[in-house]
PDB file of N, CA, C and O in Angstrom:
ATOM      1  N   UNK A   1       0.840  -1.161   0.000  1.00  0.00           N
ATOM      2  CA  UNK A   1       0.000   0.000   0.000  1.00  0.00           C
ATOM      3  C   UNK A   1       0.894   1.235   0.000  1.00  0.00           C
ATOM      4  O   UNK A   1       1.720   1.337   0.907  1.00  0.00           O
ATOM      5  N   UNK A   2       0.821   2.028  -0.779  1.00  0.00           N
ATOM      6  CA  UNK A   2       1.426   3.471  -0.725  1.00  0.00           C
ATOM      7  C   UNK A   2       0.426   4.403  -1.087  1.00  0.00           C
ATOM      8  O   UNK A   2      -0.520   4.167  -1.838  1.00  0.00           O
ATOM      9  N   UNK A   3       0.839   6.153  -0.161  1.00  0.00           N
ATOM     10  CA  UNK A   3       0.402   7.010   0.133  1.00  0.00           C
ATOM     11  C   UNK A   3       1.144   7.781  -0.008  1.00  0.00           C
ATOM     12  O   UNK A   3       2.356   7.566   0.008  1.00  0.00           O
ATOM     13  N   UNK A   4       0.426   9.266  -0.243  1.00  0.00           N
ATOM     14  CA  UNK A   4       1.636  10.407  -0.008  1.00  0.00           C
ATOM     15  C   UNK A   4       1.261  10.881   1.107  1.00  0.00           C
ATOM     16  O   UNK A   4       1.880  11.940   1.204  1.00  0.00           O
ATOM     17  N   UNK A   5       0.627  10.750   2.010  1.00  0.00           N
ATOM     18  CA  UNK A   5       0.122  11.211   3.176  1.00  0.00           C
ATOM     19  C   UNK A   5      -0.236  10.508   4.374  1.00  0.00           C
ATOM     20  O   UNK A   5      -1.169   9.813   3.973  1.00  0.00           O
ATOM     21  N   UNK A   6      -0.126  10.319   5.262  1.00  0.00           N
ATOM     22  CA  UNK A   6      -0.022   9.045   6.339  1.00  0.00           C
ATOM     23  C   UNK A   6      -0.981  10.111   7.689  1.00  0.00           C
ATOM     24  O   UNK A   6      -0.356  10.945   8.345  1.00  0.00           O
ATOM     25  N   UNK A   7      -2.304   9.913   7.875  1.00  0.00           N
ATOM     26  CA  UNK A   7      -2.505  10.752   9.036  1.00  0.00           C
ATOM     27  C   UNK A   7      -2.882   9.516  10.266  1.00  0.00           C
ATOM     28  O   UNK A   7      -3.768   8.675  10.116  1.00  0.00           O
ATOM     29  N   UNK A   8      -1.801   9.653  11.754  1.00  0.00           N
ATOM     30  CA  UNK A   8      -2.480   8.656  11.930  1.00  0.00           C
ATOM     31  C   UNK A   8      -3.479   9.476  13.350  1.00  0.00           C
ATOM     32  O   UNK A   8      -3.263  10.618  13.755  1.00  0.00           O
ATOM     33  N   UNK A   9      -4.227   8.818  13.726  1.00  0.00           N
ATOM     34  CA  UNK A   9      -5.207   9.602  14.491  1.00  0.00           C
ATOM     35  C   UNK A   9      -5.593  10.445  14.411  1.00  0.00           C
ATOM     36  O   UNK A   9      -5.186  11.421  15.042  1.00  0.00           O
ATOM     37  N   UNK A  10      -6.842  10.475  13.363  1.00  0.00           N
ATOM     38  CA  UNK A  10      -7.549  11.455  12.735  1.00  0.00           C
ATOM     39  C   UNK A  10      -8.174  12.114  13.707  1.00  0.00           C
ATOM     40  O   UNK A  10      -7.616  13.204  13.835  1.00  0.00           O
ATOM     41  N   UNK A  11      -9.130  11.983  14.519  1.00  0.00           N
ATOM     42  CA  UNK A  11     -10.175  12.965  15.149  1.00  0.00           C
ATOM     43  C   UNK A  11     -10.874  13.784  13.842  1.00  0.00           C
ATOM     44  O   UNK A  11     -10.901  13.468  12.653  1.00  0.00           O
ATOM     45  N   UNK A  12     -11.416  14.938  14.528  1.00  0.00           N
ATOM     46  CA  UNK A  12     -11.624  16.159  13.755  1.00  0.00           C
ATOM     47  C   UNK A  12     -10.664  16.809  12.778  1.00  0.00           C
ATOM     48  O   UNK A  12     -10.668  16.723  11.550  1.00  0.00           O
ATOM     49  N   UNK A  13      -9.640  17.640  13.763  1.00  0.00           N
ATOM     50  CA  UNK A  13      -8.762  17.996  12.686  1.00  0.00           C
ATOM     51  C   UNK A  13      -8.252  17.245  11.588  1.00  0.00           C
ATOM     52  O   UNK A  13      -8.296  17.558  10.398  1.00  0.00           O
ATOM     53  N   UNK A  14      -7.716  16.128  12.153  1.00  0.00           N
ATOM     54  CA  UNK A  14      -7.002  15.290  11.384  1.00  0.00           C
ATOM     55  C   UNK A  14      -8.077  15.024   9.747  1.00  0.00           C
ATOM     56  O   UNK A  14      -7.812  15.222   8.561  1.00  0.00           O
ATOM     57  N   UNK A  15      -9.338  14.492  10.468  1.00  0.00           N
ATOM     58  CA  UNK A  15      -9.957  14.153   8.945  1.00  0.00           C
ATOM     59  C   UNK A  15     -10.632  15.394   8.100  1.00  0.00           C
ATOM     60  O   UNK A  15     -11.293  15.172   7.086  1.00  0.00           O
ATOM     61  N   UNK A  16     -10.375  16.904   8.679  1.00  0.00           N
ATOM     62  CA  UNK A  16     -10.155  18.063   7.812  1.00  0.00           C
ATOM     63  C   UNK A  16      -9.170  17.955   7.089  1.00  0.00           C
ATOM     64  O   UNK A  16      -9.237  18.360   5.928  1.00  0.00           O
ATOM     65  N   UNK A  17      -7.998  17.377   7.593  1.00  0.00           N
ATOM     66  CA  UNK A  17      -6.471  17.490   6.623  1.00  0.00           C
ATOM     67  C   UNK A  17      -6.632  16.424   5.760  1.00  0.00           C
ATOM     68  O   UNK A  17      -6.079  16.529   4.664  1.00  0.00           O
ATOM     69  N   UNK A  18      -7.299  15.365   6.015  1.00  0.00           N
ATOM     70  CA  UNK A  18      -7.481  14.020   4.676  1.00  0.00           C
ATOM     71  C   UNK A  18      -8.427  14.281   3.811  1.00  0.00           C
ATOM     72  O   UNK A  18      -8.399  13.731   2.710  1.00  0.00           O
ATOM     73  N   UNK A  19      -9.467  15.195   4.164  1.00  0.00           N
ATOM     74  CA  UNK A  19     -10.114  15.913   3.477  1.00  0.00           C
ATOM     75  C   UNK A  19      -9.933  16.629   2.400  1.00  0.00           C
ATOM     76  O   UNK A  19     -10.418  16.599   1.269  1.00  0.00           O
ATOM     77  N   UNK A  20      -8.645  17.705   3.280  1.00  0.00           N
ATOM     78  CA  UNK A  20      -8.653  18.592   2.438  1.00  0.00           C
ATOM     79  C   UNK A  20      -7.258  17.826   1.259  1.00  0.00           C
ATOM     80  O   UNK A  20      -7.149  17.869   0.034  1.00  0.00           O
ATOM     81  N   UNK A  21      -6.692  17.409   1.954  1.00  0.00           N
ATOM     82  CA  UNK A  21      -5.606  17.034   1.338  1.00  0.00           C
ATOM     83  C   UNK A  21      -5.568  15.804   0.027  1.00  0.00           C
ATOM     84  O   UNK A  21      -4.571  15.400  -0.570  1.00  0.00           O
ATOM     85  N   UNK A  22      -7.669  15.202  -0.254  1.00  0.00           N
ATOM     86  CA  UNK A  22      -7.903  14.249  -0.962  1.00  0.00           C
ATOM     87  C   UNK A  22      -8.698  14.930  -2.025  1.00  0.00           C
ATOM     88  O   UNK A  22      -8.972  14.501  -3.146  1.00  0.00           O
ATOM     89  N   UNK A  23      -8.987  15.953  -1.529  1.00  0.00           N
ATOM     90  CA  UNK A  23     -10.290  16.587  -2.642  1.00  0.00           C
ATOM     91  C   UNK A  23     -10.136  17.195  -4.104  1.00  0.00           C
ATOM     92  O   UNK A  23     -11.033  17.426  -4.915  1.00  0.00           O
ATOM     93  N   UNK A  24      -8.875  17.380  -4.221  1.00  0.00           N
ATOM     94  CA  UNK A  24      -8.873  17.131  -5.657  1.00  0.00           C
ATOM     95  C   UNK A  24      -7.757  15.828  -6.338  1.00  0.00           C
ATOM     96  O   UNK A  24      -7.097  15.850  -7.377  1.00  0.00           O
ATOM     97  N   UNK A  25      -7.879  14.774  -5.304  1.00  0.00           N
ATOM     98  CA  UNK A  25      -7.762  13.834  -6.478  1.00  0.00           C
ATOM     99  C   UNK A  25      -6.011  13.965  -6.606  1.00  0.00           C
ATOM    100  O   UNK A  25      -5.560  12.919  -7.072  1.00  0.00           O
ATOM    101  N   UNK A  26      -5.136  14.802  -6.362  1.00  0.00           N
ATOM    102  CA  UNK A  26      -3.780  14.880  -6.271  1.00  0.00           C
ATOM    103  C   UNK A  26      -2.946  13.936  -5.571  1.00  0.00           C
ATOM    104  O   UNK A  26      -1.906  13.452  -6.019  1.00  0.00           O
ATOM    105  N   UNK A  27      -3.386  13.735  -4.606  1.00  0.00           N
ATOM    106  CA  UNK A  27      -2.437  13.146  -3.075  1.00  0.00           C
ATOM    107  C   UNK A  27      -3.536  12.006  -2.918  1.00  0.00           C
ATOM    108  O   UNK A  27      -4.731  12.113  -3.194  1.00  0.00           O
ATOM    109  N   UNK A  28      -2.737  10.655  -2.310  1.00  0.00           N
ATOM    110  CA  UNK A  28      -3.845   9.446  -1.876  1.00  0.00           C
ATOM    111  C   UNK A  28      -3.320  10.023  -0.344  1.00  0.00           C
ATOM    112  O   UNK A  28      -2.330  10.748  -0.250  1.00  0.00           O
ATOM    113  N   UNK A  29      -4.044   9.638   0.711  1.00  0.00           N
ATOM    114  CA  UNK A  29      -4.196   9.792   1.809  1.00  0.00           C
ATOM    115  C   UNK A  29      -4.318   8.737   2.482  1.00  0.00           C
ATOM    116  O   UNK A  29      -5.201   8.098   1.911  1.00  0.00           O
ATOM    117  N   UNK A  30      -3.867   8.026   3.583  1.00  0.00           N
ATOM    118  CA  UNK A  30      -4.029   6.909   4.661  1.00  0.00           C
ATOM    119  C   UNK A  30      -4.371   7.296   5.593  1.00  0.00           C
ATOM    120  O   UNK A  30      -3.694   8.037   6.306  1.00  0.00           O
ATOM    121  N   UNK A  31      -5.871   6.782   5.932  1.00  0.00           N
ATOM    122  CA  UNK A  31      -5.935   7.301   7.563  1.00  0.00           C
ATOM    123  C   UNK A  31      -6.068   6.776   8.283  1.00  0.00           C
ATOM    124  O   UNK A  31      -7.194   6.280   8.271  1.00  0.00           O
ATOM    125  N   UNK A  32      -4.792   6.193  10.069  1.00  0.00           N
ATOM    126  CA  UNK A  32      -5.096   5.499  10.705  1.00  0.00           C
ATOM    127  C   UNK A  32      -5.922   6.006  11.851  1.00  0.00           C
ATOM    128  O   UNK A  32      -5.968   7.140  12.327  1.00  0.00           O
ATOM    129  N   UNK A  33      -6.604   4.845  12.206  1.00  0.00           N
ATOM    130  CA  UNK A  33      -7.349   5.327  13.537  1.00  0.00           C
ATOM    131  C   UNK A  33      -8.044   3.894  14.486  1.00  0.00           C
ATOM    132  O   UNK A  33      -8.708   2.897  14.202  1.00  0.00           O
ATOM    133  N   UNK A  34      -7.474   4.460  15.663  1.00  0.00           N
ATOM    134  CA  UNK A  34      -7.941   3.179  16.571  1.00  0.00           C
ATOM    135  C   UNK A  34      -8.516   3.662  17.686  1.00  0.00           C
ATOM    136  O   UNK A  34      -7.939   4.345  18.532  1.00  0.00           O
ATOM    137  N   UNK A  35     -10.253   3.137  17.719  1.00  0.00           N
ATOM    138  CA  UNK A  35     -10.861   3.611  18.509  1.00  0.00           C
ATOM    139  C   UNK A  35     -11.190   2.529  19.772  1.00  0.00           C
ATOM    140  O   UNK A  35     -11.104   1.312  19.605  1.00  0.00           O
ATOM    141  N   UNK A  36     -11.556   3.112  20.978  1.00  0.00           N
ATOM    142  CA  UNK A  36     -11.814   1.915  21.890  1.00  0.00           C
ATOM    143  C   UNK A  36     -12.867   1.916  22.057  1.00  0.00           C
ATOM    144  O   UNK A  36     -13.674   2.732  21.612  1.00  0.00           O
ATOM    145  N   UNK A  37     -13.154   0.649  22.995  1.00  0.00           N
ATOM    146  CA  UNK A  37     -14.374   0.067  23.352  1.00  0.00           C
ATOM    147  C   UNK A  37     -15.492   0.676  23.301  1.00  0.00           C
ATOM    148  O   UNK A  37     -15.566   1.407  24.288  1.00  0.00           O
ATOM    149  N   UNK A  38     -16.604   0.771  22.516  1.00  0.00           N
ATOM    150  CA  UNK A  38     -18.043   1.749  22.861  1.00  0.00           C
ATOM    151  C   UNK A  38     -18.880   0.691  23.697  1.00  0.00           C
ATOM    152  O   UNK A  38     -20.019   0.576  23.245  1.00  0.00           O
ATOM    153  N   UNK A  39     -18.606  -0.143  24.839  1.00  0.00           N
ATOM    154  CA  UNK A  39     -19.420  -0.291  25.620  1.00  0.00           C
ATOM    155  C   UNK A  39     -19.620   0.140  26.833  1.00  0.00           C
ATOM    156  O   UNK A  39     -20.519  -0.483  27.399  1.00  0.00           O
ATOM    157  N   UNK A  40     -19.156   0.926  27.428  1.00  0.00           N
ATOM    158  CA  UNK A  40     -19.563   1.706  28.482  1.00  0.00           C
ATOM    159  C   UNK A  40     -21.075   2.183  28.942  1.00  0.00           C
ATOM    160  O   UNK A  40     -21.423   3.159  28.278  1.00  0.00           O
ATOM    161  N   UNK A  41     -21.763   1.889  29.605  1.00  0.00           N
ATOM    162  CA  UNK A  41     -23.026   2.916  29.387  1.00  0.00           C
ATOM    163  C   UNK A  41     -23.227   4.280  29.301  1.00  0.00           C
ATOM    164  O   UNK A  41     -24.240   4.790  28.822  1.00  0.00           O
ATOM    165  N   UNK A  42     -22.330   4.849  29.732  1.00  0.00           N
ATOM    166  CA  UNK A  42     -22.159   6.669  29.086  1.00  0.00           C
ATOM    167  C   UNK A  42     -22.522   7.141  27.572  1.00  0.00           C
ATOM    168  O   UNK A  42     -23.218   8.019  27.062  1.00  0.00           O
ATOM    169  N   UNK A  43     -21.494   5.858  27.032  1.00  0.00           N
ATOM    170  CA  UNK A  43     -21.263   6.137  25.549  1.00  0.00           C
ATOM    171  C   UNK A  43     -22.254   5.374  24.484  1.00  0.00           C
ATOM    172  O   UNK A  43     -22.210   5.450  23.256  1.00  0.00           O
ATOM    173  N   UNK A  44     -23.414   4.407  25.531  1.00  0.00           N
ATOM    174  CA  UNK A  44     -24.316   3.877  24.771  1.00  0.00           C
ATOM    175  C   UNK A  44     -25.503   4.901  24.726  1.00  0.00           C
ATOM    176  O   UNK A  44     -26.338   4.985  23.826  1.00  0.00           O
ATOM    177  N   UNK A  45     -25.400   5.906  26.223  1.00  0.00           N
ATOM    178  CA  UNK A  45     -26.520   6.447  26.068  1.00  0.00           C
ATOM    179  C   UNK A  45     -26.862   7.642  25.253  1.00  0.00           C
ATOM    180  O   UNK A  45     -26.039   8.450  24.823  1.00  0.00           O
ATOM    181  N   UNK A  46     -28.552   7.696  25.023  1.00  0.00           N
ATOM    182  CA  UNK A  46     -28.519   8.644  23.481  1.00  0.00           C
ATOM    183  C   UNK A  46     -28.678  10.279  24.588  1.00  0.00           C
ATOM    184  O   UNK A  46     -29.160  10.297  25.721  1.00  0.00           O
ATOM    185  N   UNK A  47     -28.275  11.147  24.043  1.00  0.00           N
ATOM    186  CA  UNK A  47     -28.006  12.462  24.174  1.00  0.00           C
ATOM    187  C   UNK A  47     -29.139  12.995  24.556  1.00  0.00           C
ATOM    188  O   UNK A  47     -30.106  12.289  24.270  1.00  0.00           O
ATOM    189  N   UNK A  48     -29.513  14.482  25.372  1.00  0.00           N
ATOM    190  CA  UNK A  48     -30.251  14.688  25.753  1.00  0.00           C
ATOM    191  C   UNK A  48     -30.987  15.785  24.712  1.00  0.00           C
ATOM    192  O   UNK A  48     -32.083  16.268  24.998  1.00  0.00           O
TER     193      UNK A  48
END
């Protein structure tokens, strides 16, 4: 696999820069990201 761009832990900013950095088609982009566990009950519950 090759890229010209390697973002690893996107968040927000980060997937503005793969964004911006994919949108015309110039640059391929890799984006790593490792998220944890969503079982908590905090993070199951729906928003108020």
């Amino acid at each position: 696999m090759e890229a010209d761009f390697v973002i690893i832990g996107s968040g927000s900013a980060g997937s503005a820069m793969a964004y911006r950095l994919s949108e015309d088609g110039k640059y391929s982009v890799l984006v790593l990201e490792y998220g944890g566990t969503d079982a908590g009950p905090l993070i199951q519950m729906p928003g108020a």
